[in-house]
C-alpha positions as CSV (number, residue, x, y, z in Angstrom):
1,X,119.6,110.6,119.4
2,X,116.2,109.0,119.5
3,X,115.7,105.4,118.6
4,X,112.6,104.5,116.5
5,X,109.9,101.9,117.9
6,X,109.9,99.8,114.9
7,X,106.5,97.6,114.1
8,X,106.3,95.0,111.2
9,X,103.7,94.0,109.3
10,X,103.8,90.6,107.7
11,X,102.1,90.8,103.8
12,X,101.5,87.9,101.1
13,X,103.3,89.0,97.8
14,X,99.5,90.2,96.4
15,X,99.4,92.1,99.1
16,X,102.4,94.1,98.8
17,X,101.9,94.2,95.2
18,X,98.5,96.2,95.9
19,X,100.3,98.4,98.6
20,X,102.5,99.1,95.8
21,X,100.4,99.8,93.1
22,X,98.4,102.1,95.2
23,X,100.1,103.9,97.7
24,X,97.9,103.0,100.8
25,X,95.7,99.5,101.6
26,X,93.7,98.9,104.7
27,X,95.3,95.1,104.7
28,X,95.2,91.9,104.4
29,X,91.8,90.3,104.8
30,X,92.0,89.4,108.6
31,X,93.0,93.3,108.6
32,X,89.6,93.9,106.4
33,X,87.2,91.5,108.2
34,X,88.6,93.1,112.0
35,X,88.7,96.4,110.7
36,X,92.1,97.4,111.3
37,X,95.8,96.9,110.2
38,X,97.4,94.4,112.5
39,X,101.3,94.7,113.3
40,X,103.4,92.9,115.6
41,X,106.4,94.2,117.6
42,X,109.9,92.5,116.8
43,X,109.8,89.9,119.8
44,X,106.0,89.4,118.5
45,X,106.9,88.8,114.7
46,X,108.0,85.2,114.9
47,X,104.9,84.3,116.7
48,X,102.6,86.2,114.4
49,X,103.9,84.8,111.4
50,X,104.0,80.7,112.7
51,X,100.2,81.8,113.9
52,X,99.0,83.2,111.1
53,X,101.3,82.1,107.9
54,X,102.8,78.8,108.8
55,X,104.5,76.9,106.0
56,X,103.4,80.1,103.6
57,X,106.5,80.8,101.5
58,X,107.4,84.3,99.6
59,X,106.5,86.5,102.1
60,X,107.5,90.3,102.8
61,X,108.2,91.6,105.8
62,X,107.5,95.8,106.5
63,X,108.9,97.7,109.2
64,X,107.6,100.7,109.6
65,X,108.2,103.3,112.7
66,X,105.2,103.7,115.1
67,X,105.9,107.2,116.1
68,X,105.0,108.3,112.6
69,X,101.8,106.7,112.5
70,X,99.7,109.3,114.7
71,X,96.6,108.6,116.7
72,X,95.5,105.9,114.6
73,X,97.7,103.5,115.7
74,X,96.7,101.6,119.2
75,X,97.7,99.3,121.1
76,X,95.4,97.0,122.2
77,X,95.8,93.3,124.4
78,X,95.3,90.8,122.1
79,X,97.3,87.0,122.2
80,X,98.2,86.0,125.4
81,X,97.0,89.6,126.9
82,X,99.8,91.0,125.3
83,X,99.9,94.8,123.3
84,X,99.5,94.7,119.7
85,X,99.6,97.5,117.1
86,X,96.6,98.3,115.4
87,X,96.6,101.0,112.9
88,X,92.9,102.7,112.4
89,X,93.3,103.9,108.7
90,X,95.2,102.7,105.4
91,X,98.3,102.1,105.6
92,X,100.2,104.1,102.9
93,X,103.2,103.1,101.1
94,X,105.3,106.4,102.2
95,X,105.6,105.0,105.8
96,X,106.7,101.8,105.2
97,X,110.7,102.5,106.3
98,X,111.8,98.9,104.7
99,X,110.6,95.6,102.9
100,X,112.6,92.8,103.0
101,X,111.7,88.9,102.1
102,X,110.8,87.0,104.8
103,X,112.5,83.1,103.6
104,X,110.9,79.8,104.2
105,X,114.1,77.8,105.6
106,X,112.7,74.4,106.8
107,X,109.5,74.9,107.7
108,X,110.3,78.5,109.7
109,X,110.7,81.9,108.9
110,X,113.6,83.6,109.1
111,X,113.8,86.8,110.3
112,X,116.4,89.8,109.5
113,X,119.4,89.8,112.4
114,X,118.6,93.4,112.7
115,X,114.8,94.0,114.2
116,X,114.7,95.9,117.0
């Protein structure tokens, strides 16, 4: 059996909302103004989102499976000369395998027991 390399992706509600409505998005506006779709690796999702979303409340957290991203997804040093996912193209909606709230439980996210 082969185990899937998941990699999240951390959205504001308008964010998924858009993803939703249509089918692909090249991100967030960090994503837009760097000119790719950042991700983070489980053990990098905490980090990411006290970085980059600290004290921000009703967020959704995507996992999606890095195999089935192709070509266009690199990985690249970024924080603390550590690989990062970057995808090269939209995201679409079809590859997202989950969405699940990410709660705002004094002051911290809280993360889903299962992220591998």
């Amino acid at each position: 059996m082969t185990w899937a390399m998941l990699i999240y992706k951390i959205f504001r509600p308008d964010e998924w909302a858009a993803l939703q409505a249509s089918g692909e998005t090249l991100g967030a506006p960090v994503d837009l103004a760097d000119g790719f779709v950042h991700f983070s690796t489980a053990a990098q999702a905490a980090e990411t989102a006290a970085k980059h979303f600290a004290g921000v409340d009703g967020l959704i957290l995507l996992a999606l499976d890095a195999d089935n991203l192709g070509d266009a997804l690199k990985w690249e040093t970024s924080r603390g000369g550590a690989l990062f996912p970057h995808l090269y193209r939209a995201l679409r909606l079809n590859e997202v395998l989950w969405a699940k709230p990410l709660p705002l439980v004094d002051g911290q996210h809280v993360f889903p027991g299962d992220m591998v």
